[in-house]
MDAnalysis code that builds the backbone (N, CA, C; Angstrom):
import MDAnalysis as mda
import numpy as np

u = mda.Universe.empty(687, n_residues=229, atom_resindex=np.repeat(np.arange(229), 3), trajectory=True)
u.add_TopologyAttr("name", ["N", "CA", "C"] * 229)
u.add_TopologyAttr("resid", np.arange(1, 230))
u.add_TopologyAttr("resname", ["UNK", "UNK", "UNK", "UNK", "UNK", "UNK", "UNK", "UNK", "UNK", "UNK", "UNK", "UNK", "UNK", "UNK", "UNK", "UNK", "UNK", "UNK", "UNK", "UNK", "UNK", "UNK", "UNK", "UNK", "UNK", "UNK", "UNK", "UNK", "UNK", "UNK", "UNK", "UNK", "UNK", "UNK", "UNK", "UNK", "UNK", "UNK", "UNK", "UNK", "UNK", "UNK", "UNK", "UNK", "UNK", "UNK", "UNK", "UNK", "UNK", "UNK", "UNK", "UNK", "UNK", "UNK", "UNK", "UNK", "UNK", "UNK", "UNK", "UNK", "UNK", "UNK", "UNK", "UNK", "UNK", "UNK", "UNK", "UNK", "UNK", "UNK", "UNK", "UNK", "UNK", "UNK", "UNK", "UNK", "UNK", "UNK", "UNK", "UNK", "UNK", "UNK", "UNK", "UNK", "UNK", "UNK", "UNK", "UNK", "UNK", "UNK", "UNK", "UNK", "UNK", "UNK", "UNK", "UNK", "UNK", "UNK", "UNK", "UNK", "UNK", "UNK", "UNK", "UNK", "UNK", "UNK", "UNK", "UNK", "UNK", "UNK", "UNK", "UNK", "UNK", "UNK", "UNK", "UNK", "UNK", "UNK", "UNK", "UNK", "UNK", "UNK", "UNK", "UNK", "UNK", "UNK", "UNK", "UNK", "UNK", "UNK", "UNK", "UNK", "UNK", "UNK", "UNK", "UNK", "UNK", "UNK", "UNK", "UNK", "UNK", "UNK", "UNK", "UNK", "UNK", "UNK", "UNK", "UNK", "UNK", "UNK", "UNK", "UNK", "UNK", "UNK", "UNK", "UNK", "UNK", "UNK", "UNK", "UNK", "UNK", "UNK", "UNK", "UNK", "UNK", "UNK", "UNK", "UNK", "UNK", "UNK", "UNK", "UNK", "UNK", "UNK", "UNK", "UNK", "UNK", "UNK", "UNK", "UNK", "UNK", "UNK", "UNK", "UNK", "UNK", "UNK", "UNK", "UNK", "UNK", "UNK", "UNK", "UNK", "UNK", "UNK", "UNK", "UNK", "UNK", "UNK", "UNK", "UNK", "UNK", "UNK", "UNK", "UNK", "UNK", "UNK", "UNK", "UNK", "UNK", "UNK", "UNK", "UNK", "UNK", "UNK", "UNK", "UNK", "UNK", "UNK", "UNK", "UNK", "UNK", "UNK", "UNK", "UNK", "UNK", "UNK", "UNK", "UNK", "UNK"])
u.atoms.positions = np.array([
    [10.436, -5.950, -7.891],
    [10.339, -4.625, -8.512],
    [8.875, -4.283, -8.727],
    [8.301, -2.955, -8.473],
    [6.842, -2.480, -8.579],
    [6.798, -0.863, -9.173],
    [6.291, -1.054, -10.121],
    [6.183, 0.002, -10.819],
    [4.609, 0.422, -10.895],
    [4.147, 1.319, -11.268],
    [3.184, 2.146, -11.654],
    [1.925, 1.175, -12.085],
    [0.736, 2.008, -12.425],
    [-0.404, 0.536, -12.306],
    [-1.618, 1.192, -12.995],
    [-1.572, 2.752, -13.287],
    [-2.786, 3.050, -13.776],
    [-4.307, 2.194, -13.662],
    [-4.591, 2.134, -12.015],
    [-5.861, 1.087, -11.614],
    [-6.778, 1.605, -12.132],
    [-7.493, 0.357, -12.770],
    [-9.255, 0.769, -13.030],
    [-10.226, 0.718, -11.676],
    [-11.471, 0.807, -11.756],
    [-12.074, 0.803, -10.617],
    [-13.337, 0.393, -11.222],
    [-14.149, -0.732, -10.844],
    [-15.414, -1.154, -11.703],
    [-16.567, -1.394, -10.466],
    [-17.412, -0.358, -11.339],
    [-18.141, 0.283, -9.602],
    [-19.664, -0.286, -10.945],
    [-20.528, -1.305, -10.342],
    [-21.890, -2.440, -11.052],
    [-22.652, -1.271, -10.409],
    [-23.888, -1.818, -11.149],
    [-25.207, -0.663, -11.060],
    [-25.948, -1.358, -9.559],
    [-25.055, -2.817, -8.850],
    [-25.762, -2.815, -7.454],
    [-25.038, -2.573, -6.606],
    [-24.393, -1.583, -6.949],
    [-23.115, -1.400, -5.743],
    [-23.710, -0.219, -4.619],
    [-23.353, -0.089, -3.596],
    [-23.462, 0.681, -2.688],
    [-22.939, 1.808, -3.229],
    [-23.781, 3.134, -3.818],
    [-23.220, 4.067, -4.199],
    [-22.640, 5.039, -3.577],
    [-23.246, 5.345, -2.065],
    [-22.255, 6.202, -1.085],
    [-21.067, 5.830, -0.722],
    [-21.260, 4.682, -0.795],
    [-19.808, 3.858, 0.404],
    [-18.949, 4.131, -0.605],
    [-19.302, 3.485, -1.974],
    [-18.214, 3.657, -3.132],
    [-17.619, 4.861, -3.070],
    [-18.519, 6.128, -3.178],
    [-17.841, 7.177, -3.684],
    [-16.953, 7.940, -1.979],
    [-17.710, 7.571, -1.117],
    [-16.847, 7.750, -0.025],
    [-15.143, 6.885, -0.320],
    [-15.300, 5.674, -0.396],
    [-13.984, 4.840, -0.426],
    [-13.154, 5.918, -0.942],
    [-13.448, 5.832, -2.053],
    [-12.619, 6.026, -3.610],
    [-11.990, 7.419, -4.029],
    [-13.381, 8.543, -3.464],
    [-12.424, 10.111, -3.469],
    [-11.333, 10.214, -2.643],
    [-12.160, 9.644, -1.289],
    [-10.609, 9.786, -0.588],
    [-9.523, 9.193, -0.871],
    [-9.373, 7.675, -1.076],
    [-8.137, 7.009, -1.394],
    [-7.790, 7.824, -2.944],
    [-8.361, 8.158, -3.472],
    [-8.128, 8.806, -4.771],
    [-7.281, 10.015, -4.773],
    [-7.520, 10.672, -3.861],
    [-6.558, 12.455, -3.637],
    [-5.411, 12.159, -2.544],
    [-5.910, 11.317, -1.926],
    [-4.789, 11.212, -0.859],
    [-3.268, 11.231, -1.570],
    [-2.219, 11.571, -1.046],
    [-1.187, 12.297, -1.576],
    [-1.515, 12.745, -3.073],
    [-2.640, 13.922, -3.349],
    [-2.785, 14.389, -4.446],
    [-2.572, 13.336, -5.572],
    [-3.267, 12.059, -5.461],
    [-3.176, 11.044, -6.234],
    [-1.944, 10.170, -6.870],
    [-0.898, 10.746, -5.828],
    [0.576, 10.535, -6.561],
    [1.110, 9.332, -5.993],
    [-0.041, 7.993, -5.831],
    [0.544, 6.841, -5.045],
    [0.394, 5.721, -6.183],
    [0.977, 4.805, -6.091],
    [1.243, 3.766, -7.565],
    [-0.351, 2.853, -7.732],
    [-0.657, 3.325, -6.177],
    [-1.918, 1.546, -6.352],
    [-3.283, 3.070, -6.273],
    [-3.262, 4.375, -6.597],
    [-4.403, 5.320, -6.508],
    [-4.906, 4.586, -7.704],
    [-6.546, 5.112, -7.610],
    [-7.756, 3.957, -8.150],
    [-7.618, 5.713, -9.316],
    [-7.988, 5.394, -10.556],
    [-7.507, 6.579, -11.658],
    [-8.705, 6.116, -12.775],
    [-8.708, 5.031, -13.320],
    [-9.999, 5.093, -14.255],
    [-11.060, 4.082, -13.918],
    [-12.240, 4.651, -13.816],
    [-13.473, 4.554, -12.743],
    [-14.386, 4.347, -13.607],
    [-14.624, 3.089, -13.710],
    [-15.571, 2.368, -15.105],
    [-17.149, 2.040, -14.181],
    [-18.047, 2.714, -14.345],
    [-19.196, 2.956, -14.231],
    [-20.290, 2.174, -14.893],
    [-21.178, 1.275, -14.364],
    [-21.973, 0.899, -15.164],
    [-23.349, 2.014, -15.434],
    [-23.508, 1.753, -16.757],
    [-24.541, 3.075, -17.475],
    [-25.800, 3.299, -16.527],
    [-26.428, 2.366, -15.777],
    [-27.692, 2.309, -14.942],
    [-27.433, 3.308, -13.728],
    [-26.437, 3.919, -12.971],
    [-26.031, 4.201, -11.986],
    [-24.577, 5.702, -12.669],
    [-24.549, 5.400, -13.792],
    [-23.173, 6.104, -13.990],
    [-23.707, 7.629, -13.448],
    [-24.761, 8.340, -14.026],
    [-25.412, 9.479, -13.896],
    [-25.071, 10.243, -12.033],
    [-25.900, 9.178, -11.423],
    [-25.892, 9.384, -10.092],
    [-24.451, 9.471, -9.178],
    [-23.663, 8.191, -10.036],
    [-22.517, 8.540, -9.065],
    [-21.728, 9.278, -9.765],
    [-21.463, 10.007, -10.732],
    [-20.667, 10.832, -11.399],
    [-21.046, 12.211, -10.229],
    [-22.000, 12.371, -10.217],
    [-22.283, 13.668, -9.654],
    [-21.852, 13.913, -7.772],
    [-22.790, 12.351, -7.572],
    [-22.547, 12.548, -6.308],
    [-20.383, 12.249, -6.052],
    [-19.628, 12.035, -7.004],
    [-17.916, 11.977, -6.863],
    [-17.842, 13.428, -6.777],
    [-18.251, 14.298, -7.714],
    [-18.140, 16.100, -8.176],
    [-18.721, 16.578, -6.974],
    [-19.685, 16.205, -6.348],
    [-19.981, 16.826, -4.822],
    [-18.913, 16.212, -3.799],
    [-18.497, 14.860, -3.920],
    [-17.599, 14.735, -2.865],
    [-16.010, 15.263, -3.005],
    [-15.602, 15.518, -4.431],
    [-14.352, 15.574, -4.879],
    [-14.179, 17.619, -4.139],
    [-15.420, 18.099, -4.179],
    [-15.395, 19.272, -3.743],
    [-15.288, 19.807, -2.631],
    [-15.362, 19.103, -1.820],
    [-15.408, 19.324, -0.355],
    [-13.863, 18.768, -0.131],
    [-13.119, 18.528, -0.695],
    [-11.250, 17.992, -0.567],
    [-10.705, 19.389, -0.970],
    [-10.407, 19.746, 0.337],
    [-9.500, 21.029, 1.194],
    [-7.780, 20.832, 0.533],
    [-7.309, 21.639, -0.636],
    [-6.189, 21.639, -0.361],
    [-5.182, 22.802, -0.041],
    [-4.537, 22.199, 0.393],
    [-3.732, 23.235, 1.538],
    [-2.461, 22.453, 1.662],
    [-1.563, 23.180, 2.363],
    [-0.027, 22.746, 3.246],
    [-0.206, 21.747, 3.753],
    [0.428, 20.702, 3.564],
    [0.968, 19.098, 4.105],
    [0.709, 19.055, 5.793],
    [1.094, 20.499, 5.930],
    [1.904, 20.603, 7.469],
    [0.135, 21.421, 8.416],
    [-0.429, 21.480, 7.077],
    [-1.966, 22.255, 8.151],
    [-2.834, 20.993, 8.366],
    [-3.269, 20.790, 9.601],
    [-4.112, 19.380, 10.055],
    [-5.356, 19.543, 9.309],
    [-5.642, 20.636, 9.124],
    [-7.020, 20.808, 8.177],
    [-6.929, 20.292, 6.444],
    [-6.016, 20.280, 6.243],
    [-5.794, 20.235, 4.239],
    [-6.152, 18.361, 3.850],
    [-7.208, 18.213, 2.923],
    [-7.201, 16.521, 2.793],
    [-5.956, 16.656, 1.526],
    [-5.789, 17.356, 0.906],
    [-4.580, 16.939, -0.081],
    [-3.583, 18.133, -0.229],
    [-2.233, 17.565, -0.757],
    [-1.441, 18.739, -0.299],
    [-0.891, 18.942, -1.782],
    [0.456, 19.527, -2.043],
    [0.668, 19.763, -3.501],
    [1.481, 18.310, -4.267],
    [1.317, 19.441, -5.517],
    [1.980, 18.015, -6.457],
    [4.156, 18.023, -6.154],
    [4.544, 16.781, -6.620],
    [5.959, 16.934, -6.193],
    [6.846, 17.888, -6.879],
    [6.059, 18.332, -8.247],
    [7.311, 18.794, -8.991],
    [6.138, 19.895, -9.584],
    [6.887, 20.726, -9.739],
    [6.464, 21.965, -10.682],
    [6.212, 21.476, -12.532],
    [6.860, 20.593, -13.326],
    [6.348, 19.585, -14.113],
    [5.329, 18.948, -14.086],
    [4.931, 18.668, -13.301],
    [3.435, 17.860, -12.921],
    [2.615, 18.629, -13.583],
    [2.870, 20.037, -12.780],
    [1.425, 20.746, -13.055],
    [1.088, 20.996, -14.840],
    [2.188, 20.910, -14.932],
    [1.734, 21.066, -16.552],
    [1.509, 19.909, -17.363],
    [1.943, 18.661, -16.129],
    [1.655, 17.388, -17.026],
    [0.040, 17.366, -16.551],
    [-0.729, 17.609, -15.755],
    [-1.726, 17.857, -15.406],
    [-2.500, 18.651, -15.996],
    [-2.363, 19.779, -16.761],
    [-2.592, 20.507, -17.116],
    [-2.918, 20.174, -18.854],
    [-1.843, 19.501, -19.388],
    [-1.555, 18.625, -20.674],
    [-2.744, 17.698, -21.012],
    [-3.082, 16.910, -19.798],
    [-3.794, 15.540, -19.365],
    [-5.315, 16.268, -19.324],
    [-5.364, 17.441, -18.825],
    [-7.137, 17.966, -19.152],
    [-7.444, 18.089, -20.126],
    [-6.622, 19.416, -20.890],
    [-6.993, 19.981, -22.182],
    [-6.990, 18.884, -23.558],
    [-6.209, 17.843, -23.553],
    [-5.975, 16.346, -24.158],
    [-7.575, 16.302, -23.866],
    [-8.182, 15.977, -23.087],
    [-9.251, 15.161, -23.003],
    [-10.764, 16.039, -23.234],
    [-10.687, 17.357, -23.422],
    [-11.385, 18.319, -23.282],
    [-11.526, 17.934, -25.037],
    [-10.233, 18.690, -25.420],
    [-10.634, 18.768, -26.819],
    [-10.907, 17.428, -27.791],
    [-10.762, 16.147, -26.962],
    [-11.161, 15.020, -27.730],
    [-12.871, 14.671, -27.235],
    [-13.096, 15.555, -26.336],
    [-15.036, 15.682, -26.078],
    [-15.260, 15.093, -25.025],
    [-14.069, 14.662, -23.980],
    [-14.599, 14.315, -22.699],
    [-15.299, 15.834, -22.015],
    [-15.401, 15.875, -21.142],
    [-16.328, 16.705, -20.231],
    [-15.633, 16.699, -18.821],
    [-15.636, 17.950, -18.321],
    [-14.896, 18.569, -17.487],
    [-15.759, 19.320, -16.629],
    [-15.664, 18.207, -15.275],
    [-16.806, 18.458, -14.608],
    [-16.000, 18.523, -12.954],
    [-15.470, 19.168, -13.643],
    [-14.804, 19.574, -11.635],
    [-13.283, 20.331, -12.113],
    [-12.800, 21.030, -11.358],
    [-11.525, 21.548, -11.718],
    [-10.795, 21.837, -12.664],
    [-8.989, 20.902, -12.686],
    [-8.695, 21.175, -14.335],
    [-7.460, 22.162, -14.347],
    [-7.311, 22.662, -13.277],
    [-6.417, 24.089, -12.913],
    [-5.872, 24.281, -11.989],
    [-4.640, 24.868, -12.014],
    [-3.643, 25.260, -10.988],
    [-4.730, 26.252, -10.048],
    [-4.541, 25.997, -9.111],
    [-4.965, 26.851, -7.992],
    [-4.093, 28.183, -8.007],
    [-2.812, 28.602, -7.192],
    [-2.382, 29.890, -7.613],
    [-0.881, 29.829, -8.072],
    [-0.379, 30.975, -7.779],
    [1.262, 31.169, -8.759],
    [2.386, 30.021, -7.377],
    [1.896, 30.444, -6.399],
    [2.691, 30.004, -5.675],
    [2.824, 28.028, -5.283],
    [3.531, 27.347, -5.006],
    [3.425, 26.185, -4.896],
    [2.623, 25.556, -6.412],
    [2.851, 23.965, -5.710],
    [2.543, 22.981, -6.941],
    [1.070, 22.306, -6.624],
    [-0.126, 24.088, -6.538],
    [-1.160, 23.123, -5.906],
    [-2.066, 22.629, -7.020],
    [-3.376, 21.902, -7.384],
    [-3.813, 21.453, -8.391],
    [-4.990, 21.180, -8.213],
    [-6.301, 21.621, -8.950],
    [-7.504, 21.457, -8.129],
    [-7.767, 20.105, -7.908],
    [-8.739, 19.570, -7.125],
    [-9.396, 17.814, -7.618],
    [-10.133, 17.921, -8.920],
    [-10.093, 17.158, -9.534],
    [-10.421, 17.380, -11.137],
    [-11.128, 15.938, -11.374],
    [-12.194, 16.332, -11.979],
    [-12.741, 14.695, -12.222],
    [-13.249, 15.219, -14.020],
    [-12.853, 14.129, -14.859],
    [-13.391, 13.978, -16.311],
    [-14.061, 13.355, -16.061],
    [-15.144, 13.228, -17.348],
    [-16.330, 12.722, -17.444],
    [-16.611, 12.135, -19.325],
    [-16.922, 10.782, -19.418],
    [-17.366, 10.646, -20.533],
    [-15.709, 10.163, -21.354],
    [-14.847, 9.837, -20.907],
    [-13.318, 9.642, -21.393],
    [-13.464, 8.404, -22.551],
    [-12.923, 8.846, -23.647],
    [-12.684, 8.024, -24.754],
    [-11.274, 7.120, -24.966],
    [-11.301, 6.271, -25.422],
    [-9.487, 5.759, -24.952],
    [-8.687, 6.081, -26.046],
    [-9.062, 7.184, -26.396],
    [-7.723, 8.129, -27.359],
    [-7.285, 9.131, -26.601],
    [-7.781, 9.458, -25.627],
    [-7.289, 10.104, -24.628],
    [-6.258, 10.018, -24.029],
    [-5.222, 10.753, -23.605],
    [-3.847, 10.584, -23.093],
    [-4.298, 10.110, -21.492],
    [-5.586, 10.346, -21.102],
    [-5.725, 10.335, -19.957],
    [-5.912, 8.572, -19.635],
    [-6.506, 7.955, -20.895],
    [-7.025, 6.875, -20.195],
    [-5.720, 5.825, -21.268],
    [-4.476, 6.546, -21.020],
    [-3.474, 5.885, -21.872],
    [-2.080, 5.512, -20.753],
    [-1.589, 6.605, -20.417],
    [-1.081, 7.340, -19.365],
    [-1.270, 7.591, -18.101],
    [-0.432, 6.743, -17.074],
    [-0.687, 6.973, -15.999],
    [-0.469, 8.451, -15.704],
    [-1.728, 9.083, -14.906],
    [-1.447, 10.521, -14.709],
    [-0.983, 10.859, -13.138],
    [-0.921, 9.965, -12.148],
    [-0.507, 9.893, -11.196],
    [-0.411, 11.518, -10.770],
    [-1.523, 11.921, -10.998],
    [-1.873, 13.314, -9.666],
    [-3.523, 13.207, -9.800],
    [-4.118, 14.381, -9.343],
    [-5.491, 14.384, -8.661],
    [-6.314, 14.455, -9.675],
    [-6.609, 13.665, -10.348],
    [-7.530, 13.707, -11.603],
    [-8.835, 12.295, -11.191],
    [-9.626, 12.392, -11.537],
    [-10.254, 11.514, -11.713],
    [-11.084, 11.051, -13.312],
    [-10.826, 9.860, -13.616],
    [-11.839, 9.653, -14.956],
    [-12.836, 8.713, -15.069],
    [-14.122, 9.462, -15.359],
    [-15.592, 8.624, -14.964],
    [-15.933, 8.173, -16.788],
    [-16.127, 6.624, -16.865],
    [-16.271, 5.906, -17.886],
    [-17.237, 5.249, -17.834],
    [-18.289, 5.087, -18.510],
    [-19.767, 4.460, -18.225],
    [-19.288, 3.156, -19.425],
    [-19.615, 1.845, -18.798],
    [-19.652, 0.649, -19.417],
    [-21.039, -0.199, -19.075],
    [-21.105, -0.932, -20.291],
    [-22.510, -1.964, -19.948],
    [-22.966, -3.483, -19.331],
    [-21.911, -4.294, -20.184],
    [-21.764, -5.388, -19.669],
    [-19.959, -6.024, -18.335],
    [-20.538, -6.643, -17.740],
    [-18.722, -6.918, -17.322],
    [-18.022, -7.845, -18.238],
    [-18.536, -8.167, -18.840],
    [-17.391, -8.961, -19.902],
    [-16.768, -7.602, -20.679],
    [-17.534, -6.540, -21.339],
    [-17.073, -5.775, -22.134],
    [-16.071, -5.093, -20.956],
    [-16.633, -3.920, -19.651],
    [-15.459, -3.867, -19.059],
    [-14.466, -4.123, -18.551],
    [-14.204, -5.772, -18.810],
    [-13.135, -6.757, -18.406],
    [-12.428, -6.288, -19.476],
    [-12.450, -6.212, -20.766],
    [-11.973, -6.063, -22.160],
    [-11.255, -4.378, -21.627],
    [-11.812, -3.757, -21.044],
    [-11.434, -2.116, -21.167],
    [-10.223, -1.989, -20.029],
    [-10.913, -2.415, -18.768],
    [-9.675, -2.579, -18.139],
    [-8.447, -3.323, -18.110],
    [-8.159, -4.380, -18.551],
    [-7.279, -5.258, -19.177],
    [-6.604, -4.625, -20.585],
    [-7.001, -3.192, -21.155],
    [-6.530, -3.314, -22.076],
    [-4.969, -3.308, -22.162],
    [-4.614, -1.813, -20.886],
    [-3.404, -1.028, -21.075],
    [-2.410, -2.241, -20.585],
    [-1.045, -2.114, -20.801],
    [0.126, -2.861, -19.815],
    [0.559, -3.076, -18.559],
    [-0.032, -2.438, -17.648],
    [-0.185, -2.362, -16.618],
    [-1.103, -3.134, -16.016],
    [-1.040, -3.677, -14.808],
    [-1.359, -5.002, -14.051],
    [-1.134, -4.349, -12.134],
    [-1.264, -3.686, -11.677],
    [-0.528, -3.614, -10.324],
    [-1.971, -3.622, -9.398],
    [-2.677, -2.757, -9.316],
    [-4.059, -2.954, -8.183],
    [-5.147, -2.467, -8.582],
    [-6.231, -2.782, -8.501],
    [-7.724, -2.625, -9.373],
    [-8.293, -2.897, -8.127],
    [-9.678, -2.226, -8.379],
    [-10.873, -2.359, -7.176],
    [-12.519, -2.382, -7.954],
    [-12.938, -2.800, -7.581],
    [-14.315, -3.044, -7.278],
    [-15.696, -3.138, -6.493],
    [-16.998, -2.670, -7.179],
    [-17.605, -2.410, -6.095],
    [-19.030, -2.688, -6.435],
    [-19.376, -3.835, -5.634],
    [-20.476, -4.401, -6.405],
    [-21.386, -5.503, -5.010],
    [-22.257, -5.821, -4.953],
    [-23.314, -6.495, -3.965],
    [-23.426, -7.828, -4.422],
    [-23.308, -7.996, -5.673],
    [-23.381, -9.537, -6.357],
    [-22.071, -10.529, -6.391],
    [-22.223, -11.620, -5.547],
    [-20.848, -12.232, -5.813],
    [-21.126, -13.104, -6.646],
    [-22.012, -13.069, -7.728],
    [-21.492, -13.276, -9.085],
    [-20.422, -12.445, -9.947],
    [-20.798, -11.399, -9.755],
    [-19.688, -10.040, -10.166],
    [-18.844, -10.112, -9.154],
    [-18.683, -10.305, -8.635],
    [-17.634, -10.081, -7.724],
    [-16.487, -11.335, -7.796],
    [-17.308, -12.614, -8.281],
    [-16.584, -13.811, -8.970],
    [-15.655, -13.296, -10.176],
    [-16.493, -12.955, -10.735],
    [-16.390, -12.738, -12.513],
    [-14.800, -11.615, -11.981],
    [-15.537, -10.271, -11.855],
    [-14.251, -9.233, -11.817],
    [-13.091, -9.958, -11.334],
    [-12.749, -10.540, -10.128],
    [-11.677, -10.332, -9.182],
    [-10.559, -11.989, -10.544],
    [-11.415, -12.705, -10.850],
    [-10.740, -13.549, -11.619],
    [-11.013, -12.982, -12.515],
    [-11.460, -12.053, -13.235],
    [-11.141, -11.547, -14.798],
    [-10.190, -10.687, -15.121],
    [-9.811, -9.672, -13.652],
    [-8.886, -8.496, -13.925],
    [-7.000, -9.074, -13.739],
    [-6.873, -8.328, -14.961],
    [-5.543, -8.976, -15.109],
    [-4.472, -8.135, -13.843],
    [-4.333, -7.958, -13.006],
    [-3.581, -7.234, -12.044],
    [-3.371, -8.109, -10.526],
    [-2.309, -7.407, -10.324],
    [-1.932, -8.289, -8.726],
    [-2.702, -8.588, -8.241],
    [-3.326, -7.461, -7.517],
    [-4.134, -7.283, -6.541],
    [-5.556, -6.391, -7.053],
    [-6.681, -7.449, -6.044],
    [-7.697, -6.695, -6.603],
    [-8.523, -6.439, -5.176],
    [-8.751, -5.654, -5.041],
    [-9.791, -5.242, -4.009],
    [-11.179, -4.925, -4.086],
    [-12.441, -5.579, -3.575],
    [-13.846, -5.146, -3.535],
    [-14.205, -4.844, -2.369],
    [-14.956, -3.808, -3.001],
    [-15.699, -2.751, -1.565],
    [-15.396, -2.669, -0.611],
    [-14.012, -2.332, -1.016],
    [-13.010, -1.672, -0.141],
    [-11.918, -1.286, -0.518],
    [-11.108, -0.612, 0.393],
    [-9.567, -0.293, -0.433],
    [-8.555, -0.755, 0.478],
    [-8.601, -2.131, 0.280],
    [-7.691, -2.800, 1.628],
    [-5.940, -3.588, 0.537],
    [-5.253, -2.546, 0.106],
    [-3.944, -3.217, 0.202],
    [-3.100, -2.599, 1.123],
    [-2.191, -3.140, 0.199],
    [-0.752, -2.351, 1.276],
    [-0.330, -2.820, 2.266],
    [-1.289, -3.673, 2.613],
    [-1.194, -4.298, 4.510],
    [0.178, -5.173, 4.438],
    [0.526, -5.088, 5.359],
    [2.164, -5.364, 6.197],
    [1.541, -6.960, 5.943],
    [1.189, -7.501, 6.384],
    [0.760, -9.120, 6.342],
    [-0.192, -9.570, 4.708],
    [-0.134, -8.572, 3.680],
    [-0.574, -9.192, 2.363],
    [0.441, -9.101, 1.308],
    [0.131, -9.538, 0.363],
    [1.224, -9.966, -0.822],
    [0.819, -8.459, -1.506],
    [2.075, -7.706, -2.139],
    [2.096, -6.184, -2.622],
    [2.711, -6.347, -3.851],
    [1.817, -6.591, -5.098],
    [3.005, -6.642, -6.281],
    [2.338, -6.271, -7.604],
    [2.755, -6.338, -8.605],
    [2.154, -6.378, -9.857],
    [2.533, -7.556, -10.666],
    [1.578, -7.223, -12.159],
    [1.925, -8.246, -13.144],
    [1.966, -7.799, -14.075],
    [2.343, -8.119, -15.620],
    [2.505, -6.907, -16.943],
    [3.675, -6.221, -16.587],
    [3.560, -5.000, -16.720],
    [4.459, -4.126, -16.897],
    [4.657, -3.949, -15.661],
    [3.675, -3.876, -14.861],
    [3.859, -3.266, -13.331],
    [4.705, -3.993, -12.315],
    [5.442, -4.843, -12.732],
    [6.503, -5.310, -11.810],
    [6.347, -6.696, -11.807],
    [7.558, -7.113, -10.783],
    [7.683, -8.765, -10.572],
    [8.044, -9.129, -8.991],
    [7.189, -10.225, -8.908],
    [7.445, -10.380, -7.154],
    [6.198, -9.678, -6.570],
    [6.341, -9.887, -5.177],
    [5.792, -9.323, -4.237],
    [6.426, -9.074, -3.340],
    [5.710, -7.964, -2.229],
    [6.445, -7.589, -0.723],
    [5.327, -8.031, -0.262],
    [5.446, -7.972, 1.043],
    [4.346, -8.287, 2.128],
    [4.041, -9.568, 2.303],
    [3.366, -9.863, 3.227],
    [3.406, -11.386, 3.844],
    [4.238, -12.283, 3.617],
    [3.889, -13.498, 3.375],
    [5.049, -14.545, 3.587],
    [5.779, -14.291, 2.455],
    [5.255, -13.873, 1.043],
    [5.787, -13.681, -0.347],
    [6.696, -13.142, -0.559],
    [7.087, -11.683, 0.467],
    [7.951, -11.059, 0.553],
    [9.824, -11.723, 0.332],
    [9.594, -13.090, 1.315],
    [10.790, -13.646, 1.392],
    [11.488, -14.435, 0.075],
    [10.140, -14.438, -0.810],
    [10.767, -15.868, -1.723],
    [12.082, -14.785, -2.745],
    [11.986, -14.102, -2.946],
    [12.866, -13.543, -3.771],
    [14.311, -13.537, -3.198],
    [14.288, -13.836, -1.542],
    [15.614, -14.099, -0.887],
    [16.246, -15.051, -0.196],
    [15.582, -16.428, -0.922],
    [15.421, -17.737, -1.105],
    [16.005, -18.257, -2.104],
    [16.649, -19.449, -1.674],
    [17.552, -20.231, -2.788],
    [16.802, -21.517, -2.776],
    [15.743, -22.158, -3.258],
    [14.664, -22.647, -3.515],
    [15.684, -23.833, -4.225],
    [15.873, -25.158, -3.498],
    [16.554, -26.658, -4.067],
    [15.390, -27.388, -3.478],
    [15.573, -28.682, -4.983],
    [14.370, -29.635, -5.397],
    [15.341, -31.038, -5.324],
    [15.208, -31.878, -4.216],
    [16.235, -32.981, -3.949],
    [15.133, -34.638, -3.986],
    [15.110, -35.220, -4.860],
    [14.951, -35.981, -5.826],
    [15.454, -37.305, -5.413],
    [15.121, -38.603, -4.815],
    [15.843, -39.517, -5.160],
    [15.167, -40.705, -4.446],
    [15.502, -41.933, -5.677],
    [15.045, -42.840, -5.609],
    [15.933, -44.113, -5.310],
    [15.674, -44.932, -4.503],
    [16.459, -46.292, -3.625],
    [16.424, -47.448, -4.800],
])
């Protein structure tokens, strides 16, 4: 069973800042953010937070949305006409608790369930946003200092399913991938899902895995035969 995962994303002040924000908008909007393992709170270290906040708001802007069915659109609408107002709920929540609203935020027009790309900025964790999986096109930019402290931030919520990282030091890259409490963790890159890897969560986010050999044990009758002459 795999449920929902509200992923953090812990992007160090030596990380490749283009590649990052290339990865991450896109895997981020792709189906208007409505996929279980989309990367949603984006923990920033303070040395670098400035630069890549802005350069996400320049890339989050150039994401075309449009009809599913036009080859031109990078994101298409939300599933339910509910969304939009859970979307809608999920800004103004974070607005009036003093995050900062630095891209979108708003229904595009009357017709369809479309929704701009929306990125917060500065998110406090009284926020519904950084409580609540919001599973549509939002993004939330969180500036942290040390990785022990953002080990503490991302680990807080119940959720465990896929986290990413993005960093040049495989000291950090030690530290994160064994500190984050979740299935699967990915650095500097956004490589799950694959048909030949293990697909699962931990916490709340489910039990088991699909993919690779792991897939099978759940349809396995696993006997331990014992004996001494």
């Amino acid at each position: 069973m795999e449920l929902g995962g509200h992923a953090p994303v812990i992007v160090c002040d030596d990380a490749d800042i283009d590649a990052a924000v290339e990865h991450l908008v896109g895997y981020k909007f792709r189906n208007a953010g409505q996929v279980c393992v989309s990367p949603t709170r984006f923990y920033v270290q303070e040395g670098i937070y400035k630069e890549f906040s802005e350069k996400v708001v320049l890339r989050a802007k150039q994401i075309k949305v449009g009809c599913g069915l036009d080859a031109s659109s990078d994101m298409g609408p939300l599933a339910q006409a509910r969304r939009m107002h859970a979307m809608q709920q999920i800004v103004e929540d974070a607005v009036h608790k003093g995050s900062k609203l630095l891209l979108g935020g708003n229904k595009i027009s009357d017709k369809g369930n479309f929704f701009e790309p929306t990125v917060l900025g500065d998110l406090c964790n009284d926020t519904q946003f950084m409580n609540d999986e919001p599973f549509g096109p939002i993004i939330g930019l969180i500036p942290f200092d040390t990785i022990d402290h953002v080990l503490e931030e991302a680990n807080r919520l119940p959720f465990g399913l896929a986290s990413y990282a993005f960093t040049t030091s495989s000291k950090n890259a030690h530290q994160i991938s064994y500190g984050l409490e979740a299935g699967m963790v990915s650095i500097n890159h956004m490589g799950l899902a694959l048909a030949e890897t293990p697909f699962g969560g931990i916490k709340d986010s489910g039990f088991g895995s699909e993919g690779g050999i792991e897939t099978f044990d759940g349809y396995l009758r696993t006997k331990f035969i014992t004996q001494l002459n």
